[in-house]
C-alpha positions in Angstrom: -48.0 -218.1 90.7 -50.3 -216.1 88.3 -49.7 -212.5 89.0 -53.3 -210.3 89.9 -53.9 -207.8 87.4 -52.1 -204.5 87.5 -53.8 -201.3 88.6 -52.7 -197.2 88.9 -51.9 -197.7 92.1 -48.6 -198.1 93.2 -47.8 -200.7 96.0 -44.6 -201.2 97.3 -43.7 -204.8 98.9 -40.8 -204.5 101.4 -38.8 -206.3 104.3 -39.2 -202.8 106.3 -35.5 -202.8 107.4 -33.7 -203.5 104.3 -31.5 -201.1 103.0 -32.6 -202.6 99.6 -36.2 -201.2 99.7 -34.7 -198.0 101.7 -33.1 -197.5 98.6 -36.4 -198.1 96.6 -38.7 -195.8 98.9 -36.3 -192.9 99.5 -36.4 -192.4 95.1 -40.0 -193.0 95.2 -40.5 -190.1 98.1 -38.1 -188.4 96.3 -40.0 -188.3 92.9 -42.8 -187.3 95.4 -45.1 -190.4 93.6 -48.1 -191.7 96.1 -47.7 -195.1 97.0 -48.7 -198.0 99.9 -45.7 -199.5 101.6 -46.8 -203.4 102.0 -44.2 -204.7 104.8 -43.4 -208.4 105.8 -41.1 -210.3 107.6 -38.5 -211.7 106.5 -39.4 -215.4 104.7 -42.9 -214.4 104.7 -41.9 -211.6 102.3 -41.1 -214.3 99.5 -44.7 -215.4 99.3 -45.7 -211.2 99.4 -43.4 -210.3 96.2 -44.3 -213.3 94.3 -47.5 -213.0 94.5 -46.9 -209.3 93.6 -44.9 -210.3 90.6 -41.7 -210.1 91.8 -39.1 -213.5 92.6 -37.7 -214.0 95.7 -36.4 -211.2 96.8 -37.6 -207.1 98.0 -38.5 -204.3 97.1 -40.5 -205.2 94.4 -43.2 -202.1 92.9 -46.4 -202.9 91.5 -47.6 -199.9 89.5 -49.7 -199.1 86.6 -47.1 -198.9 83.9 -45.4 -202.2 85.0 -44.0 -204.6 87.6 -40.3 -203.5 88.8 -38.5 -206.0 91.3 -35.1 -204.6 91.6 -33.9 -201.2 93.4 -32.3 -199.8 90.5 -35.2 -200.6 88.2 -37.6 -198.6 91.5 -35.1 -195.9 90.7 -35.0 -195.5 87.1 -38.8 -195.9 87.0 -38.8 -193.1 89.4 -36.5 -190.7 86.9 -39.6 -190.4 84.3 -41.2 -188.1 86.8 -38.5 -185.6 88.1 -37.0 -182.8 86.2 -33.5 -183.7 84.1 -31.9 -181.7 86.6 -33.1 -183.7 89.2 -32.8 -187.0 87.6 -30.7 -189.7 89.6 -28.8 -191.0 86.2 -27.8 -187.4 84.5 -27.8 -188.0 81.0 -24.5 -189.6 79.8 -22.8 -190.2 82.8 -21.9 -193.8 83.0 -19.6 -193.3 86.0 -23.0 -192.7 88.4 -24.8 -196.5 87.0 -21.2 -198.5 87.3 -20.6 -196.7 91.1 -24.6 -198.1 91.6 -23.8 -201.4 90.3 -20.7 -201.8 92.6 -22.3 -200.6 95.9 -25.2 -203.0 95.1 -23.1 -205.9 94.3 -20.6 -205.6 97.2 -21.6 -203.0 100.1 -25.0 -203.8 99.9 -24.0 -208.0 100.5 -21.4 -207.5 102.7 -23.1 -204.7 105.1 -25.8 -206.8 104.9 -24.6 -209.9 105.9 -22.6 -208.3 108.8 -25.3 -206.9 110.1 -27.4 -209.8 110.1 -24.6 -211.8 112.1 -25.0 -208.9 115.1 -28.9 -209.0 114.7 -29.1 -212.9 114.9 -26.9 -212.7 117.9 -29.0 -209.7 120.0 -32.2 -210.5 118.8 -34.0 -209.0 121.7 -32.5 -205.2 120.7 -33.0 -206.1 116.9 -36.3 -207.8 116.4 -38.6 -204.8 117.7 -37.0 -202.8 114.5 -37.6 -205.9 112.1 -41.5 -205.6 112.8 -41.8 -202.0 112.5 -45.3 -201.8 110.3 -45.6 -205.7 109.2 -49.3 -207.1 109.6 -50.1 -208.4 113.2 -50.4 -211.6 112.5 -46.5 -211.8 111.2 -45.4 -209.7 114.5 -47.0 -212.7 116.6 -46.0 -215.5 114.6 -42.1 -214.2 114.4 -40.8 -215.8 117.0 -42.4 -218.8 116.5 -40.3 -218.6 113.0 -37.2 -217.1 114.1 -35.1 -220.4 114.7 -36.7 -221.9 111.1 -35.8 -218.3 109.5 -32.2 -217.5 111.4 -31.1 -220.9 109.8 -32.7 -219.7 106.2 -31.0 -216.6 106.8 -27.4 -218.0 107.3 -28.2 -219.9 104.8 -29.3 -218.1 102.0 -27.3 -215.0 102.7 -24.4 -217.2 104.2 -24.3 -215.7 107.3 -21.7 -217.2 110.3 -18.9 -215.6 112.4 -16.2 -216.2 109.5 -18.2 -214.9 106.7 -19.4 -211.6 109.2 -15.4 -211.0 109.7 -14.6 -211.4 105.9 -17.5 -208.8 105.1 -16.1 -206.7 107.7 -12.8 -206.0 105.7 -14.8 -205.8 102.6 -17.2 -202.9 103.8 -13.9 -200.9 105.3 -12.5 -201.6 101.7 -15.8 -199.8 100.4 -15.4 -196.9 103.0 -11.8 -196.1 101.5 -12.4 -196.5 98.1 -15.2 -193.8 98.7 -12.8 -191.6 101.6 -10.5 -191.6 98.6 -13.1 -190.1 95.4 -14.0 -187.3 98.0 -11.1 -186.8 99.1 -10.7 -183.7 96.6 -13.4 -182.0 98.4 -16.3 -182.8 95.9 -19.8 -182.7 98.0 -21.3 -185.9 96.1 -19.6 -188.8 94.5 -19.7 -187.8 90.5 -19.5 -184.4 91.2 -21.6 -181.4 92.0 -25.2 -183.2 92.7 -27.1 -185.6 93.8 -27.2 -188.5 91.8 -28.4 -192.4 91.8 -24.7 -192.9 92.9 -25.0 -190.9 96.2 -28.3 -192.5 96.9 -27.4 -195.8 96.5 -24.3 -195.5 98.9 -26.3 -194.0 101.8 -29.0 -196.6 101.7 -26.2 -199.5 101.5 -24.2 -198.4 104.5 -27.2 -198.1 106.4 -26.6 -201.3 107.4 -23.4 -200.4 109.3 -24.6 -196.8 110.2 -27.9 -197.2 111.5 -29.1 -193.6 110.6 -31.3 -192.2 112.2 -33.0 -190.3 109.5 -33.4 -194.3 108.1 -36.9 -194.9 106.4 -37.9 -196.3 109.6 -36.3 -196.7 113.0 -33.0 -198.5 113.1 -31.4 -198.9 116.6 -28.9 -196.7 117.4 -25.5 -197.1 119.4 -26.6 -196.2 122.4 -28.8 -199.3 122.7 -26.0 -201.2 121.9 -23.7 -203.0 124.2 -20.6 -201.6 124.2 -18.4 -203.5 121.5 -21.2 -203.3 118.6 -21.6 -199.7 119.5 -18.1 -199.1 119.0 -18.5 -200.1 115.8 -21.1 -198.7 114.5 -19.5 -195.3 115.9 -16.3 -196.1 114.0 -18.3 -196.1 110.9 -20.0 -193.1 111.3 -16.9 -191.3 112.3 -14.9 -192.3 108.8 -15.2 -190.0 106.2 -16.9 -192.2 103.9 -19.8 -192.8 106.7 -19.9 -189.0 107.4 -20.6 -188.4 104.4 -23.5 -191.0 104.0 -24.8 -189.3 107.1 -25.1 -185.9 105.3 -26.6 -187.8 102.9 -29.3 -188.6 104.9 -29.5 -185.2 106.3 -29.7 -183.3 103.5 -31.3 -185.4 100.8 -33.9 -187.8 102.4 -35.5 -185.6 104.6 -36.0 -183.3 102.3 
């Protein structure tokens, strides 16, 4: 599909919930750059970021200077308008892109598709938060979809009650691995600031955390039942999760 021709305005094609185009949006507010959040269900998404340029998958930014469809390209982009000091890859430091590329390769997969196991079995608490923004049109025809896109979901993202448990294990692995680097009482996870690293964790374990200072609403524990609460709570309440919940605090709202 031919792409439409690129303009200075920046447009941002998401699935509002991911933690993938959480990632993307919290750099871009950061960098404090103007742009229009285009949201979309989730299979209907795929004909959105094509047509924007993109492949198959969200975020994907349309902007003047060029056509980005991965988070870490979103966030690089963003570094050519902040300070150095402020940039999420200092100069250098290798350590912050190879943490990056691990989250994104593992905790992002794994939360994800744990998460997506819970959602597809309590759709009624979760698809309220999946529509948050999306055109009108997509918000009416989503549950006509949702049996043709829960079995493209499992699918694609190989979702089932096996592969939930396995990712289970793998997201606590994550947790430690991080417990463990800040365990020596360093605030972020290369050090002394903020840095693509700390940004890309947060946004990742989102999908286990549910925070509330999320890009858009996520529901929180105590809309839960009781089992799937107590989880999310055990998250939050390891040191790896507290810490992507001061994360939050102190870095996106600001």
């Amino acid at each position: 599909m031919a792409s439409p021709a690129l303009s200075d305005r920046r447009v941002l094609v998401t699935i509002p919930i991911s933690h993938y185009c959480e990632k993307a949006r919290w750099a871009l507010e950061r960098a404090r750059l103007d742009y229009e959040e285009h949201r979309h269900i989730q299979g209907i998404h795929v004909l959105a970021v094509k047509r924007a340029g993109g492949g198959r998958t969200a975020p994907v930014l349309r902007t003047g200077e060029g056509i980005f469809s991965e988070s870490r390209d979103i966030l690089v982009y963003c570094d050519r308008f902040v300070a150095p000091e402020r940039a999420l890859y200092p100069a250098g430091d290798q350590e912050v892109t190879e943490l990056e590329r691990r989250f994104d390769c593992v905790l992002g997969p794994e939360g994800r598709r744990w998460m997506y196991q819970q959602a597809l079995g309590a759709p009624e608490l979760f698809t309220p938060f999946n529509l948050t923004g999306v055109p009108g049109w997509e918000a009416r025809l989503f549950p006509i979809l949702m049996p043709i896109a829960d079995i493209g979901i499992k699918r694609y993202l190989d979702v089932s009650e096996r592969t939930a448990a396995i990712a289970k294990t793998r997201v606590h692995a994550e947790f430690d691995a991080v417990a463990e680097r800040l365990s020596d009482g360093r605030r972020y996870l290369t050090g002394d600031r903020f840095t693509a690293a700390d940004l890309t964790f947060a946004a990742l374990s989102a999908a286990v955390l549910a925070p509330p200072d999320y890009g858009v609403p996520l529901p929180q524990p105590e809309q839960m039942q009781s089992e799937l609460a107590a989880q999310f709570r055990a998250w939050r309440e390891h040191p790896a999760g507290e810490f992507a919940l001061r994360i939050f605090r102190d870095e996106r709202r600001s």
